[in-house]
C-alpha positions in Angstrom: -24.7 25.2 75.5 -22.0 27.2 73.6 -20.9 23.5 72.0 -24.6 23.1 71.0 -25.0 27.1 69.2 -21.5 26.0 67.5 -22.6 23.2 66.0 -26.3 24.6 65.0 -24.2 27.6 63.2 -21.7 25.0 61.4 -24.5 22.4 60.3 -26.3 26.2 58.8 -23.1 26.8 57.3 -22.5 23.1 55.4 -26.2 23.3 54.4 -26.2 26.6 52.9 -23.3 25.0 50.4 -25.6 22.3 49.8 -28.3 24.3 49.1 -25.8 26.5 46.5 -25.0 23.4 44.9 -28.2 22.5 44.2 -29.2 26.1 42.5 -26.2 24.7 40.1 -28.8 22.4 39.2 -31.1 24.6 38.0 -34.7 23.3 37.5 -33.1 19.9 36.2 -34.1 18.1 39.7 -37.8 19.1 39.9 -37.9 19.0 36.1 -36.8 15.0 36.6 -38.7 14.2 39.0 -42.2 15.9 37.6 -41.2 13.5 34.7 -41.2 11.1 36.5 -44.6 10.9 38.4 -46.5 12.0 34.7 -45.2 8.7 33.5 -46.1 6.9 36.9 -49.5 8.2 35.9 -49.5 7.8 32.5 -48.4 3.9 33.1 -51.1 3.5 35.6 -53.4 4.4 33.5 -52.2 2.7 30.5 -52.3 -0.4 32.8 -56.3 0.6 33.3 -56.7 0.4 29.7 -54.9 -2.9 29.2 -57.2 -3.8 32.0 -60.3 -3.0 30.6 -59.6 -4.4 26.9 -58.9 -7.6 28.7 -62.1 -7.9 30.3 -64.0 -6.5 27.3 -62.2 -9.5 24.9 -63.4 -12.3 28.0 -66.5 -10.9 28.0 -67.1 -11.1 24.3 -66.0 -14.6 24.6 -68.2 -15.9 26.6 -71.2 -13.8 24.7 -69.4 -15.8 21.7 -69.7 -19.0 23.6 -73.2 -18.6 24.9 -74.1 -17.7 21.1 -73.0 -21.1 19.7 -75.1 -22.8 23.1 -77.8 -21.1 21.9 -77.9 -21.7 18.4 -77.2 -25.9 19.4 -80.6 -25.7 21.1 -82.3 -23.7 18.7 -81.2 -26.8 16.5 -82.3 -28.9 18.6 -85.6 -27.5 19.5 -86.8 -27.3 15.7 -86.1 -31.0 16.0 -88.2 -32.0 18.7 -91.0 -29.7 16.8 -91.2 -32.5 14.3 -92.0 -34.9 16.8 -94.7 -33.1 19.3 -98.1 -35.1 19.9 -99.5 -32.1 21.7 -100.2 -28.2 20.8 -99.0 -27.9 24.5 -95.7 -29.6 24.1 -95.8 -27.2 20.7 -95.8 -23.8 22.2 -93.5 -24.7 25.0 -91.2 -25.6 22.4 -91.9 -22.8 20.5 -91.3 -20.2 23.8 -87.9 -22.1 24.5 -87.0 -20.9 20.7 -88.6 -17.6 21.0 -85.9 -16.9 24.0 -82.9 -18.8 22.4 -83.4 -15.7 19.6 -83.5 -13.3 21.6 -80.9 -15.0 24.2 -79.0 -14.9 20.7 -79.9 -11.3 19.1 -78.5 -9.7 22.9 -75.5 -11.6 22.8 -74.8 -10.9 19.4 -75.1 -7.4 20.4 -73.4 -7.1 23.4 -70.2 -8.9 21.4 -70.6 -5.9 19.0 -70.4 -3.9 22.1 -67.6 -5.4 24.0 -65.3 -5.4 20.6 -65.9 -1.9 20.1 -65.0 -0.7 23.8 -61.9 -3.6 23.5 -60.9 -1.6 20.4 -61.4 1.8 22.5 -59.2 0.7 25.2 -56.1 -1.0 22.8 -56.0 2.6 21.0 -56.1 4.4 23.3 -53.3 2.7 25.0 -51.1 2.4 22.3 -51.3 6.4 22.3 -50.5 6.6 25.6 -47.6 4.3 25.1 -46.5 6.6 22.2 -46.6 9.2 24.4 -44.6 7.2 27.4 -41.9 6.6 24.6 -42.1 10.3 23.9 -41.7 11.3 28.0 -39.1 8.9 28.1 -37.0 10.4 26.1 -37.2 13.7 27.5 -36.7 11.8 31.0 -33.1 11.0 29.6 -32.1 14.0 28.5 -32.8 15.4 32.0 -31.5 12.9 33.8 -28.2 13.1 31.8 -27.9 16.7 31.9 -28.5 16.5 35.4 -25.6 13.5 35.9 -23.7 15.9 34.2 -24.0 18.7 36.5 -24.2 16.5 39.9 -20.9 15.3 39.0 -18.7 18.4 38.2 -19.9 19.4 41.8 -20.2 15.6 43.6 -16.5 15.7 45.1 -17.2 19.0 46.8 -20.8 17.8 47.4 -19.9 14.7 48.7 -17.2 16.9 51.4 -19.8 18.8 52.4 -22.4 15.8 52.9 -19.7 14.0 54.8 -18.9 17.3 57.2 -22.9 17.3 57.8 -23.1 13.9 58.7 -19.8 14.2 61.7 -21.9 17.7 62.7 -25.3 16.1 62.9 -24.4 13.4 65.3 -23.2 15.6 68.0 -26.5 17.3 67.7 -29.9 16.4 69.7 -33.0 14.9 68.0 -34.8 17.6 69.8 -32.9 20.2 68.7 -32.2 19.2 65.2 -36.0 18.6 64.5 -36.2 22.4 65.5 -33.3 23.4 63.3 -35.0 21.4 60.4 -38.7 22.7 60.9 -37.4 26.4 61.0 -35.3 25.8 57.9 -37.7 25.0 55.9 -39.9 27.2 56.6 -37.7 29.9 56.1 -36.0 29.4 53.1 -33.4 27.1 54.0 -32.0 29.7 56.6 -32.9 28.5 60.7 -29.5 30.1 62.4 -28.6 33.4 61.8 -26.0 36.2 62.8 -26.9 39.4 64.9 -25.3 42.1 62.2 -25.5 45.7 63.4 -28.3 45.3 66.1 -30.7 43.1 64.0 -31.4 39.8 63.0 -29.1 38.5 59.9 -32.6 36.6 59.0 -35.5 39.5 58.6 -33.1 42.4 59.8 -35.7 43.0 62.5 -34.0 45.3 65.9 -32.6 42.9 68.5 -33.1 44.8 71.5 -29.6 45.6 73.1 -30.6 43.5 76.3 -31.1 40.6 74.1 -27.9 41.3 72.8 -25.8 40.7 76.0 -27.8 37.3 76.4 -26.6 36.2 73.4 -23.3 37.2 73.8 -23.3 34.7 76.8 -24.3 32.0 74.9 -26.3 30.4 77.5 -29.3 29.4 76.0 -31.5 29.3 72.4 -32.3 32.7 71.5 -35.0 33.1 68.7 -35.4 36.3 66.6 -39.4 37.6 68.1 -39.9 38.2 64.4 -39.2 35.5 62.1 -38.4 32.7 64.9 -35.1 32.1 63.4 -32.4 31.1 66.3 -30.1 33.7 66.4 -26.3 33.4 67.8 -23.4 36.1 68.5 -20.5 36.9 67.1 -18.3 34.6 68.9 -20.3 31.8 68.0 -19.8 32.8 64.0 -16.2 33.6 64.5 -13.5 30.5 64.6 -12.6 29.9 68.1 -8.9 30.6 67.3 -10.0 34.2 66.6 -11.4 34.1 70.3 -8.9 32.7 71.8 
């Protein structure tokens, strides 16, 4: 158990250096990576809009194409009225025309309308790839600036990660799912020292019982407070000290 409190306190330890290594970063991270998703969004929707002038130009197509069907058998019908024996045959001929122009006058409208809304969508998007080009360029500078600071602090970064990784492995699944839930919900602080009588997390009393228990380091002790897992003094201390 005293093996298991050691190596919760030194995995606390290597990721509060993390976690000071990334305040060197400043707001560069978050400002990179909210960037990043308003041009994820921006592209989808510039995608939408490709999209949609696509299937307004098809459209308008085939209203072209039916257009020139219909003005063939308009043709064709004012023919065949030449040649009619019968006022029957006449007004059936006449009805097929009557719808062939109006077959005609819609499509001729909706082609109006699907080049207008075509027109709509291809400005639009070229806005919104003006403003991708615009986000893009802010997205390098960040990401430079923040290359820049990741690598005046990646060698000691990259000691630390490594001393996480040999620390991690010797702990539990169990208990390092614990460790992680409590760090984040306090801040990036799960284990902390009994200083003075209270809790090195919210400073709250550890009763002096409590105390003693810890000092045996026997089992988990949380803080009744915060729920942080507290340890003694001999766990913070190198053993060599104890010894």
């Amino acid at each position: 158990m005293e093996d298991k409190l050691r190596n919760l306190w030194a995995l606390q330890q290597i990721d509060l250096h993390l976690d000071e290594l990334e305040e060197l970063k400043g707001d560069l991270p978050g400002a990179v990576r909210a960037l990043e998703e308003k041009m994820a969004a921006l592209q989808a929707e510039v995608d939408r809009l490709d999209g949609t002038m696509r299937d307004e130009f098809t459209q308008r197509e085939q209203a072209d194409n039916d257009i020139v069907t219909q003005k063939q058998k308009l043709e064709k019908y004012k023919g065949q009225q030449l040649s009619v024996r019968t006022n029957r045959e006449y007004d059936a001929l006449t009805r097929e025309m009557d719808l062939a122009t109006e077959t005609i006058a819609r499509r001729e409208k909706e082609v109006t309308e699907h080049e207008t809304r075509a027109t709509v969508a291809r400005n639009e998007a070229q806005l919104k790839r003006e403003d991708l080009a615009g986000l893009q360029s802010q997205l390098d500078e960040k990401r430079v600036a923040l290359a820049e600071v990741s690598k005046a602090n990646e060698a000691e970064e990259m000691k630390f990660r490594h001393e996480r990784e040999k620390i991690v492995v010797r702990i539990v699944k169990a208990d390092l799912a614990t460790y992680e839930r409590i760090r984040r919900a306090k801040k990036g602080k799960a284990v902390v020292p009994v200083k003075r009588g209270a809790c090195g997390g919210c400073f709250n009393r550890v009763p002096p019982q409590r105390i003693l228990e810890l000092r045996q380091n026997a089992r988990v002790h949380t803080c009744e407070r915060c729920g942080r897992i507290l340890v003694s003094d001999e766990i913070t201390e190198p053993r060599a000290a104890n010894a």
